[in-house]
C-alpha positions in Angstrom: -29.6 -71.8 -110.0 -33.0 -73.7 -108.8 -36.2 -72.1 -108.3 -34.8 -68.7 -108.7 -31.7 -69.2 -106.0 -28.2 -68.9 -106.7 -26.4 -71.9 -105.6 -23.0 -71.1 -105.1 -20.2 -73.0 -104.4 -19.6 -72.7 -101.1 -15.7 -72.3 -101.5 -16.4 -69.2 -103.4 -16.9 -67.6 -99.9 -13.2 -67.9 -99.5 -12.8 -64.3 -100.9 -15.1 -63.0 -98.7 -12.9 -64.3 -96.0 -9.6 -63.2 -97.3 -11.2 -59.6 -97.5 -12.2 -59.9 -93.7 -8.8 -61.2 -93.1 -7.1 -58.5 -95.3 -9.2 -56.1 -93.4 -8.1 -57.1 -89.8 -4.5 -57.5 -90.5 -3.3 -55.5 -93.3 -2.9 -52.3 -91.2 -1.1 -54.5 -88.5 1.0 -56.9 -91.0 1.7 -53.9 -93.9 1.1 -50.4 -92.1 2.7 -48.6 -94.6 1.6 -50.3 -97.7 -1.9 -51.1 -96.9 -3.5 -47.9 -97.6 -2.1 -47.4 -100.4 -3.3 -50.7 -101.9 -6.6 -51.2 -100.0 -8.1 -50.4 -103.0 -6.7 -53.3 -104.8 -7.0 -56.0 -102.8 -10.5 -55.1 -102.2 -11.7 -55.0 -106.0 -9.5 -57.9 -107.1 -11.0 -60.0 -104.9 -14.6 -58.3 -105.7 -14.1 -58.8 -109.3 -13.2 -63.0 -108.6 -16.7 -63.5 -107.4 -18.3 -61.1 -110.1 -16.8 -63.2 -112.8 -17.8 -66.8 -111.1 -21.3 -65.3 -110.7 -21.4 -63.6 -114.3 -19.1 -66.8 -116.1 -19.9 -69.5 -113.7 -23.6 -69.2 -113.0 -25.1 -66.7 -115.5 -26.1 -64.7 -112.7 -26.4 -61.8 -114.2 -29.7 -60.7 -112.2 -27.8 -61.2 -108.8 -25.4 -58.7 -109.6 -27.6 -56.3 -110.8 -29.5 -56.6 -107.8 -26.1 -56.1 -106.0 -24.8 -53.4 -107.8 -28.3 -51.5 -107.1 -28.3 -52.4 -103.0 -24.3 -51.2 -103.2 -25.6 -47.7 -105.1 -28.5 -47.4 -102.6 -25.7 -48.1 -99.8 -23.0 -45.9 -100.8 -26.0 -43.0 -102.2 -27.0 -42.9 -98.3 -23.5 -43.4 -96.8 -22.4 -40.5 -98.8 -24.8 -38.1 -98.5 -25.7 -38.1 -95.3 -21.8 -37.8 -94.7 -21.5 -34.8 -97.1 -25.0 -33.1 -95.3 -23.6 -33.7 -91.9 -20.2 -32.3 -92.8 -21.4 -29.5 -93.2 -23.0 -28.8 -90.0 -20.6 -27.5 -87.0 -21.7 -28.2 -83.5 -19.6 -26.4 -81.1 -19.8 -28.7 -77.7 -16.3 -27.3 -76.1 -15.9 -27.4 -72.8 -18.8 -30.3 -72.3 -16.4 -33.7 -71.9 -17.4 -34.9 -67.9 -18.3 -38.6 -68.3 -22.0 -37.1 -66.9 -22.2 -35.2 -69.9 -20.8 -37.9 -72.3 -23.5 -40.4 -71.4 -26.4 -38.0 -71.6 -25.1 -37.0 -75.0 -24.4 -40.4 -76.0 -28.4 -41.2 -74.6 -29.5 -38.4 -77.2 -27.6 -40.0 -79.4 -28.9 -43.3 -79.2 -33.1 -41.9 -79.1 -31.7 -39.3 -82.5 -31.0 -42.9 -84.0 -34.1 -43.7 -84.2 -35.1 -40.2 -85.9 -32.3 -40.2 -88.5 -31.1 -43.4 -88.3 -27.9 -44.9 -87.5 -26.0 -43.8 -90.2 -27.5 -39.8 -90.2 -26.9 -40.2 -86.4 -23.1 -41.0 -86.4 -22.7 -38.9 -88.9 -24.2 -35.7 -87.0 -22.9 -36.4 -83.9 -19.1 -38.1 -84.2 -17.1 -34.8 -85.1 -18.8 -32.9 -82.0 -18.1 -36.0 -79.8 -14.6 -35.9 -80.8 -14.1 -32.4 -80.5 -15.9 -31.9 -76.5 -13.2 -35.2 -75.9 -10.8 -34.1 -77.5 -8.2 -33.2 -74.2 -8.4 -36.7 -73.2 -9.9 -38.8 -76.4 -9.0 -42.8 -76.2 -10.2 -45.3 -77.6 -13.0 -46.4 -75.6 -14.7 -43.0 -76.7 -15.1 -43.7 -79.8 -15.7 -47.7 -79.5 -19.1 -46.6 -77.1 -19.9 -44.2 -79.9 -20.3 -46.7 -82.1 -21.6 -49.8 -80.0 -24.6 -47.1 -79.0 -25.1 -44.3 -81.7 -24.1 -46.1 -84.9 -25.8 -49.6 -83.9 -28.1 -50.5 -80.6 -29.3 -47.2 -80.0 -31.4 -47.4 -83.4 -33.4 -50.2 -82.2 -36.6 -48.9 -82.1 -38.1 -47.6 -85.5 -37.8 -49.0 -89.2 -36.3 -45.6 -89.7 -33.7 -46.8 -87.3 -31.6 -49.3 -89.0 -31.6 -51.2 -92.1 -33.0 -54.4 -91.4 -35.5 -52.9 -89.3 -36.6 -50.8 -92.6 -36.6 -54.1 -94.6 -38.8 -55.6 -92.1 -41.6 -52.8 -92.6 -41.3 -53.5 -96.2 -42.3 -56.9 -95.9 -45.3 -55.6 -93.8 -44.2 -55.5 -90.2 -46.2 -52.4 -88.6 -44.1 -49.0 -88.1 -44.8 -48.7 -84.5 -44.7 -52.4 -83.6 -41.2 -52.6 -83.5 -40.6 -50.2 -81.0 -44.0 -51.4 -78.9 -41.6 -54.9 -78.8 -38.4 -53.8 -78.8 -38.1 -51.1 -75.5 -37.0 -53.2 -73.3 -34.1 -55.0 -75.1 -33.2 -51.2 -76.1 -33.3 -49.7 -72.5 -31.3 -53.1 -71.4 -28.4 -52.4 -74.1 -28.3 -48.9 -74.2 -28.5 -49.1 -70.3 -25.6 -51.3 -70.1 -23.4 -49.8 -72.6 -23.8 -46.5 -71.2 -22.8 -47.4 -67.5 -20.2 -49.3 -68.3 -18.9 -46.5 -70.2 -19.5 -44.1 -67.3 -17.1 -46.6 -65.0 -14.4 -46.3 -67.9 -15.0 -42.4 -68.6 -14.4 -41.9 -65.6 -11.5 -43.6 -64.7 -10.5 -41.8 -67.8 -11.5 -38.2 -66.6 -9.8 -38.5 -62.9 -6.3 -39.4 -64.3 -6.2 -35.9 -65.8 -4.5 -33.1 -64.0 -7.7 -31.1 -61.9 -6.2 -28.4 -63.2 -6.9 -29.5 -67.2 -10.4 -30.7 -65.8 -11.3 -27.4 -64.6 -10.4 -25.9 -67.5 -11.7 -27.3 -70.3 -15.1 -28.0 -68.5 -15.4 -25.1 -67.0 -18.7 -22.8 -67.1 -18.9 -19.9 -70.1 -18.5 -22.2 -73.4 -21.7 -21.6 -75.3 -23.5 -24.6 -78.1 -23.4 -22.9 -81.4 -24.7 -24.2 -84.7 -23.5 -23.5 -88.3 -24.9 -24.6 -91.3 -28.1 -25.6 -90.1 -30.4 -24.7 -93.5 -28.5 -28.5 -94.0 -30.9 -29.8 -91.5 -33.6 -29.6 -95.0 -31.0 -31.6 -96.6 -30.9 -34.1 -94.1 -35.1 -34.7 -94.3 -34.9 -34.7 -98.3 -32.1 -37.5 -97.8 -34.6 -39.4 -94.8 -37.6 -39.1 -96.8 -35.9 -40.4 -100.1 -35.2 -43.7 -97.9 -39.2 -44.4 -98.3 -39.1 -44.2 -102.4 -39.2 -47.4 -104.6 -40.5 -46.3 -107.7 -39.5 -45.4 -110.2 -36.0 -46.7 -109.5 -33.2 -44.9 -108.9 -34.9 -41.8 -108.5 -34.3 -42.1 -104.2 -30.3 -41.9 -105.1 -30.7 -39.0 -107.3 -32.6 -37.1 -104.3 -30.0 -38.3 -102.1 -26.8 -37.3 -104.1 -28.7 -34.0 -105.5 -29.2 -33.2 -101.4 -25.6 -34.0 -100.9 -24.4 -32.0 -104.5 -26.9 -29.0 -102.8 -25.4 -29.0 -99.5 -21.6 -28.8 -100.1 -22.6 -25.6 -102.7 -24.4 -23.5 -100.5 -22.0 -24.4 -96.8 -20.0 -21.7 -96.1 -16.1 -22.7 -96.3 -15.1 -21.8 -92.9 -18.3 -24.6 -91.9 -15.9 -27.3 -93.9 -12.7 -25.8 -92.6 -13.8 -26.1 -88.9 -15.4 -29.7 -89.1 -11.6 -31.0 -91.4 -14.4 -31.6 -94.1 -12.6 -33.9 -97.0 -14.0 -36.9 -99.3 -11.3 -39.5 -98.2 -13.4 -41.5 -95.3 -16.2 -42.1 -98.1 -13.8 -42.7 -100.7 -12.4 -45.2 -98.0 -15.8 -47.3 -97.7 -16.5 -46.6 -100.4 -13.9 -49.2 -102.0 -14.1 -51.3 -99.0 -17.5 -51.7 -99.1 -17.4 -52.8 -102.8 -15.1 -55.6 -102.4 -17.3 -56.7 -99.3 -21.0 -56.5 -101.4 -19.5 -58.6 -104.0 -18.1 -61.1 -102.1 -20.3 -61.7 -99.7 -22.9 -62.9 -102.7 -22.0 -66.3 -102.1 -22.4 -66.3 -98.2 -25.8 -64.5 -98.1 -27.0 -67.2 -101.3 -26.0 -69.7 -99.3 -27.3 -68.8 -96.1 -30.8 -68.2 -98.0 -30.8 -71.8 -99.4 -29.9 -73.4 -96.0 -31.4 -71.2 -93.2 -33.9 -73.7 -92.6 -30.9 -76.5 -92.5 -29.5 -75.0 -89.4 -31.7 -76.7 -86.5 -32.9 -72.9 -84.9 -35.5 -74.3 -83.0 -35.8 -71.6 -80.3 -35.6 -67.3 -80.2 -32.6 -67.8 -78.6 -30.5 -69.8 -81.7 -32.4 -67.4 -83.8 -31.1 -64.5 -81.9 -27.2 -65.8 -81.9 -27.5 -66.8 -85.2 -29.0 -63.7 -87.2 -26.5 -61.4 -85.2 -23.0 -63.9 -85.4 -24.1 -63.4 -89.2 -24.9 -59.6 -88.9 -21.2 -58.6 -87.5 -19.8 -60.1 -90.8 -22.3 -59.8 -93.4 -24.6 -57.5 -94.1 -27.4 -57.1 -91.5 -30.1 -56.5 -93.2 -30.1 -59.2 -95.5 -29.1 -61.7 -93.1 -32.6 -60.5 -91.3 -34.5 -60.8 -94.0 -33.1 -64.6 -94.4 -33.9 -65.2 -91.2 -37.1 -63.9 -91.6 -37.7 -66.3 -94.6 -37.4 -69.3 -92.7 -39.2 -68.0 -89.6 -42.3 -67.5 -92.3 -41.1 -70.6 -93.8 -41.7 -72.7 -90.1 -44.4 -70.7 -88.8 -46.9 -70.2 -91.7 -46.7 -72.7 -94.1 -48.8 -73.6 -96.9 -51.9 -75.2 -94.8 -52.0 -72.4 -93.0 -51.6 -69.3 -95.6 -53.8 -72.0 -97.6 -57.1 -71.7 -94.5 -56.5 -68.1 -94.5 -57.1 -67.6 -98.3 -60.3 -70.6 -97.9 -61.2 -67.7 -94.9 -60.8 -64.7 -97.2 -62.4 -66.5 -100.2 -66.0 -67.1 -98.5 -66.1 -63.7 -96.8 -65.0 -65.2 -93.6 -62.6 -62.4 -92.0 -63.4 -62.8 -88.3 -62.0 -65.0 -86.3 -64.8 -66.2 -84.5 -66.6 -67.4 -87.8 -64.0 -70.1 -88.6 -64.7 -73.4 -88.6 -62.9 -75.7 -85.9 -61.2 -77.6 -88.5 -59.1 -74.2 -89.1 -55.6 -74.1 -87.6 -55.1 -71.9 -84.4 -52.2 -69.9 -86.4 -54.8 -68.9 -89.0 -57.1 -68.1 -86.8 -54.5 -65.6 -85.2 -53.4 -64.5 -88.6 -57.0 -63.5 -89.5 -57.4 -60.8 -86.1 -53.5 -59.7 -86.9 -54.8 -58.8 -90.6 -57.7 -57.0 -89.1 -55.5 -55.1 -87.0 -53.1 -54.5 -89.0 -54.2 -54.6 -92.6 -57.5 -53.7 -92.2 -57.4 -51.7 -95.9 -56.3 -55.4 -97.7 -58.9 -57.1 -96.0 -61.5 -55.2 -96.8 -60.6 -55.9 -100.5 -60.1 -59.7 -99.9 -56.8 -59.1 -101.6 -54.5 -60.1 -99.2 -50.9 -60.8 -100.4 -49.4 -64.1 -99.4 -46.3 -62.4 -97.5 -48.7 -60.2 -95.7 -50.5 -63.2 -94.7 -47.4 -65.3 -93.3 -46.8 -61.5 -91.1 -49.8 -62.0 -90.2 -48.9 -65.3 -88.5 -46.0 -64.3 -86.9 -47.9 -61.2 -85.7 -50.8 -62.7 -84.1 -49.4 -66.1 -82.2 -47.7 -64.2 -79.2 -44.7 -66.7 -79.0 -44.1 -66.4 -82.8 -43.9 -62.6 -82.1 -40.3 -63.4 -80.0 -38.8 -65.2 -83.0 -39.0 -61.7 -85.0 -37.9 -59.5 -82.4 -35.4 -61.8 -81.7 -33.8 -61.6 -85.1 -34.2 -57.9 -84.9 -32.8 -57.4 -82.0 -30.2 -59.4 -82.9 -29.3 -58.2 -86.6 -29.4 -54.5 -84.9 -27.3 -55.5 -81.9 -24.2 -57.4 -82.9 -24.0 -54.9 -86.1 -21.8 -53.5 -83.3 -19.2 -56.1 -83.1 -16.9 -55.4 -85.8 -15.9 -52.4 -87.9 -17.9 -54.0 -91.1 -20.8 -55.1 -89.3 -22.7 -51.9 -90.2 -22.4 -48.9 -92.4 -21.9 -46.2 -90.1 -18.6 -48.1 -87.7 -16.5 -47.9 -90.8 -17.3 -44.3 -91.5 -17.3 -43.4 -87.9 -13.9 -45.1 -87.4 -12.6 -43.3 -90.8 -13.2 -40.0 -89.3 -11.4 -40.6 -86.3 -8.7 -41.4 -87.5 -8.3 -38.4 -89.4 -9.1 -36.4 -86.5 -6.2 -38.4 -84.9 -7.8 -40.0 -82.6 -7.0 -44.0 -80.6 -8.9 -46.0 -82.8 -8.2 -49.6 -82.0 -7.5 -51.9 -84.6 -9.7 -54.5 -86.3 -8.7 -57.1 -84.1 -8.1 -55.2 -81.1 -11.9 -53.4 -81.5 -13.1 -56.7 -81.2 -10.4 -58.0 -78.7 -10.2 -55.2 -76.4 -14.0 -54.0 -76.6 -16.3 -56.0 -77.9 -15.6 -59.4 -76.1 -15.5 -57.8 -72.5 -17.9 -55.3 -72.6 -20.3 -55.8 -76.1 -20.4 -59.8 -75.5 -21.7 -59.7 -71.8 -24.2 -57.0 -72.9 -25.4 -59.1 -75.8 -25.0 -62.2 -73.1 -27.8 -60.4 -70.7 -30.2 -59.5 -73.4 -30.6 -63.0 -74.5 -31.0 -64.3 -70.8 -34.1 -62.3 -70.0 -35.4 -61.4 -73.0 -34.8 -64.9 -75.3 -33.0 -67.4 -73.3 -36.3 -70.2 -73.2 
């Protein structure tokens, strides 16, 4: 460790890549076996890079830290999957690909209310079931390139990184008063390209099945809606940081709450059981251990990596997201955004500003830098409260940097957009695909593999997508 960074060795991020690797092709190499020894070759390799950290590098702090973002993880994974399982949306009877993009539109604009994760959750089972005469596998790719990951572009509510970002002191609103355009772009897209293969999908069944099962009479009905109070008990927990640990208990005593008071028939009818959490679950712990070395590493070399443009800030934040965890990934990249853009001259004539009074603009003195000068009007604007005080803390100050020079404002929404974005392009790249794809499957539905989601899916449809957001939007 230096300066209070983990320095791994950078061949300790071999396990993490033999658990991506094991992921991909041990249900393709080993169908039988793998699941039933998943769980093994996930913890094995988790506990090779707890020991180098604990033996190795006496970094026992780091995996706390860790084990607390895992708990947080799997508390929210969890419960929203327990709250959502028990509520029954009936949708029968609703499957034209018309009707599949306007619910996969409220889908995406719900993400931003309950975030990705509650959103998938809510809305997968009913999207299964109003498909279920002609489910494929593109049905349930879309659901999760636009519910569980673009579609939740537009609030820190939305999707982790975004949250993280509001932590650090990037306004509530601000992301979606930057972010519209790259959302109605991708979500766009997405959705008329999966109208063109809907319906493809829809004319090749019999007009007699079609008429059918989307004819007029079949009624929505909701059961179990008192859970909708269990889902805001579970959203609002997201906000708490102190004391600590006291936002999971919420969470797992919403979840505990829930599955007592559903009605049985509620679980019955959704095929309610514990074995897609128990799933990630496991995974997931194999992946937040070994993926300690890549994200430390990433952290101490960020700045090493020539991003000299939104663009290479955009490509790189979200190549990094579909494999490791978005939301730390955006917080390195927002690290060495801060790091280029508001260094210590300039956080230094901001503090000179504060220190003699001086919290206007105007009244600097030429000699101040142009950054600082826009950092001061972005602190009035938006932390007005701090200013007044004089009390200004440093990482508010380098937000304030990036907030008020308008072409810094691109690099953060492009490592936003970004980190939110390609979160899409594998199963691991965000909570909610795993979960979503779990759940499928169980409902027996074509889920493509782990190389053919990304073969069959996300290069020609997901890449081009991602292609024409950075051309208008970052490409200079």
């Amino acid at each position: 460790m230096h300066g209070g960074l983990v320095e791994p060795n950078p061949w300790m991020i071999a396990p993490f890549v033999l658990l991506l690797a094991a992921i991909a092709m041990g249900p393709l190499a080993w169908p039988h076996g793998w699941h039933r020894h998943y769980p093994k070759v996930a913890l094995t390799l988790g506990a090779i890079t707890l020991l180098y950290y604990w033996l190795g590098l006496s970094a026992v702090q780091r995996i706390l830290h860790t084990a607390h973002e895992y708990v947080s993880f799997i508390a929210l994974i969890g419960s929203l999957f327990v709250v959502s399982g028990g509520i029954h949306i009936t949708v029968k009877g609703e499957a034209t690909p018309l009707a599949n993009v306007i619910f996969l539109l409220v889908g995406a604009v719900v993400a931003n209310l309950l975030g990705t994760t509650g959103a998938s959750m809510l809305l997968i089972r009913p999207w299964l079931r109003m498909n279920k005469y002609r489910l494929t596998a593109h049905h349930v790719v879309f659901f999760i390139f636009i519910v569980a990951n673009v579609g939740g572009c537009l609030t820190p509510i939305g999707d982790p990184p975004l949250f993280l970002g509001y932590l650090k002191g990037i306004p509530f609103w601000w992301v979606a008063e930057h972010c519209w355009p790259m959302w109605l772009v991708g979500v766009g897209s997405l959705l008329a390209i999966f109208y063109v293969l809907d319906r493809r999908n829809y004319l090749r069944a019999p007009l007699e099945v079609r008429v059918r099962e989307t004819g007029a009479g079949e009624q929505w009905q909701f059961r179990g809606l008192h859970n909708v109070g269990f889902l805001a008990v579970i959203l609002g927990a997201v906000f708490l940081q102190h004391p600590p640990f006291l936002r999971e208990v919420l969470m797992l005593a919403a979840a505990v709450a829930s599955y007592l008071t559903t009605p049985r028939p509620v679980h019955e009818a959704n095929d309610f059981n514990f074995e897609p959490v128990r799933e990630v679950g496991i995974l997931f712990a194999g992946i937040f251990a070994t993926m300690m070395p890549a994200l430390d590493w990433l952290q101490g070399h960020a700045g090493q990596l020539g991003l000299a443009s939104p663009g290479l800030f955009y490509w790189a934040a979200g190549v990094l997201s579909s494999c490791l965890d978005n939301a730390p990934t955006f917080l390195t990249f927002l690290s060495a955004e801060m790091g280029m853009f508001a260094p210590g001259d300039v956080v230094a004539g901001v503090q000179t500003a504060l220190g003699q009074g001086m919290t206007n603009a105007a009244s600097l003195g030429g000699g101040v830098p142009p950054p600082a000068q826009a950092a001061l009007q972005a602190l009035r604007e938006h932390f007005a409260g701090e200013l007044a005080t004089g009390q200004v803390p440093v990482e508010h100050i380098q937000v304030g940097v990036l907030l008020g020079v308008a072409e810094y404002n691109r690099y953060v929404v492009a490592i936003a957009v970004g980190a939110v974005f390609f979160g899409a392009c594998t199963y691991i790249g965000n909570g909610p695909n795993f979960m979503v794809k779990s759940i499928a499957e169980q409902q027996k539905a074509h889920v493509p593999s782990f190389l053919g989601y990304i073969g069959r899916f996300v290069f020609p449809y997901l890449l081009p997508v991602l292609t024409v957001v950075w051309w208008l939007f970052f490409r200079s």
